[in-house]
Residue, then its C-alpha position, 0 to 999 in steps of 0.5 A: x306142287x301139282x296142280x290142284x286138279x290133280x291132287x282131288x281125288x275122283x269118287x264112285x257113289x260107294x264113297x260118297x255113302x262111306x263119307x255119309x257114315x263116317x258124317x253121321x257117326x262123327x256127329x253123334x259121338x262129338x254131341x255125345x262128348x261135348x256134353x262132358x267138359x272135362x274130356x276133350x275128343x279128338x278126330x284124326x283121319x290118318x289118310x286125309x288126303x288133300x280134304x277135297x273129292x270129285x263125284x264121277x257122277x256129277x263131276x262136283x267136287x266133294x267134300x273129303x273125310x276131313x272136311x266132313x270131320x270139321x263141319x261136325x257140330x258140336x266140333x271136335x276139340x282137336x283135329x289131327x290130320x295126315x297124309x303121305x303126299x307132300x302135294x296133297x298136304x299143301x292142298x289140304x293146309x289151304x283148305x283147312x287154313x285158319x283152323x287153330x285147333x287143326x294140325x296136318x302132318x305130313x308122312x307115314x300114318x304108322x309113325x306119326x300115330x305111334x309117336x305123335x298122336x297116341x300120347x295125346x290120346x291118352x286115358x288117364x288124361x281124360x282124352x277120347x278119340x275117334x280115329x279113321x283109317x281108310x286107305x286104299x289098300x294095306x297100309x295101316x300095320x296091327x300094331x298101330x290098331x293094336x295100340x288104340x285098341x289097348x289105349x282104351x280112349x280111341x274107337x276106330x273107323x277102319x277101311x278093311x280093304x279086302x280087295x287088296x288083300x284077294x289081288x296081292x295075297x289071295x291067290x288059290x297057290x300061297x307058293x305064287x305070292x311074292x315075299x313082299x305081299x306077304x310082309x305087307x299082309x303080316x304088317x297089316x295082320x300082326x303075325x302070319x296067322x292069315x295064311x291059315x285062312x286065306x290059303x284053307x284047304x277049301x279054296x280061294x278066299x272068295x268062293x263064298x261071293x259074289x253075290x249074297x255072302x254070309x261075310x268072307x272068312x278073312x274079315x270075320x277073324x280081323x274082327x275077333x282079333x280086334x277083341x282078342x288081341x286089341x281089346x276092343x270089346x265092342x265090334x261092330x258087324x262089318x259093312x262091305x261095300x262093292x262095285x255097282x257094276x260087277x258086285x267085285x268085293x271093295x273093303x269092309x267099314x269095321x267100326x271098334x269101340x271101348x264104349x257101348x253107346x257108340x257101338x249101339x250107335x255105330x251098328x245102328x248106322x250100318x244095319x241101315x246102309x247094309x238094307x238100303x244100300x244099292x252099291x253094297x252086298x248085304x250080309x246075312x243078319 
């Protein structure tokens, strides 16, 4: 194993406010459903890493999504946390140690959601769950997304990671993006419809940054397929977050849901960080 130092993650100030929503949130839908005991509500965080961050700022070590998850009060019924780096994982099972209703997995996210975690989310079983997927790049596939959405017991808390998408697809000439970017970005879209959109007639995917936008193009139809197709009917206005230095795009906070309380209350908590926040460009209301 690594040394621990090494598998803690540093963090700008742009994370640190992205933990604060995913705290604020988590904290309003566990009060809400732990007021109805015959449902249990699940969190799972499919990126858990090793629970633990470090400010750049401060140097400070940070508490992690997970750890933000498991301090929640009311607390959630189930935690399900997973991560691909083995090493990471070890980290994680030392932090969360002697939690009974905690379960780490380690692996890809796509499989040990579609086989693990969706039969224990079940609606018809009186299960709900909050799910987070915040990678740093493309590495949740549609039909994963797509599942939740058509489970109808699962809102999630997604990382649309759009600078990702604008270094590995969003190049002015489709002809110069390699076969394995497009097969990631059709994995993460459900079909090759992106194309259309990324490569329109009228220029690269972010001629409409850097500074204030109106919301890229990309993002905006990710969001009507979460309804469309997903069957979410509760999206919220994304929330995308930037670079403090040079105002570069980073990802997107989309927030969908079944319930139209926790959409309330996810639109809420967005519309405040996207007026106050420094490190994030505003969008047009």
């Amino acid at each position: 194993m690594a040394e621990p130092d090494a598998l803690i993650d540093d963090i700008g100030p742009w994370t640190e406010i992205k933990l604060e929503i995913i705290r604020k949130y988590a904290a309003a839908y566990s009060t809400i459903l732990a007021k109805q005991p015959y449902l249990n509500h699940i969190y799972v965080d499919a990126f858990a890493a090793s629970g633990l961050l470090r400010s750049r700022e401060t140097g400070e070590l940070v508490e992690g999504s997970p750890l933000v998850a498991l301090n929640v009060k009311p607390e959630f019924s189930e935690y399900h946390l997973i991560e691909l780096s083995r090493s990471k994982v070890s980290l994680l099972r030392t932090v969360v140690e002697g939690r009974p209703n905690v379960f780490v997995y380690p692996g890809d996210c796509n499989d040990t959601l579609m086989n693990t975690i969706l039969p224990r989310c079940r609606y018809e079983d009186y299960k709900r769950a909050l799910w987070l997927l915040d990678p740093y790049g493309l590495h949740y596939r549609w039909s994963v997304v797509e599942a939740a959405g058509k489970a109808r017991s699962i809102e999630v808390l997604l990382n649309f990671p759009i600078m990702d998408i604008n270094r590995t697809v969003g190049q002015r000439n489709p002809a110069g993006v390699s076969g394995r970017y497009k097969d990631r970005m059709t994995a993460f879209w459900g079909d090759d419809s992106w194309q259309a959109i990324v490569h329109s007639a009228d220029g690269s995917l972010f001629e409409e940054f850097p500074q204030k936008s109106p919301g890229s193009r990309i993002v905006e139809a990710y969001c009507q397929r979460l309804k469309k197709v997903a069957t979410f009917p509760y999206v919220a206005k994304p929330l995308l977050f930037a670079a403090p230095a040079n105002n570069t795009p980073l990802y997107y906070i989309v927030f969908a849901s079944h319930n139209r309380a926790g959409y309330n209350i996810a639109s809420d908590i967005l519309r405040r960080y996207r007026a106050a926040s420094p490190q994030t460009l505003h969008l047009e209301e």
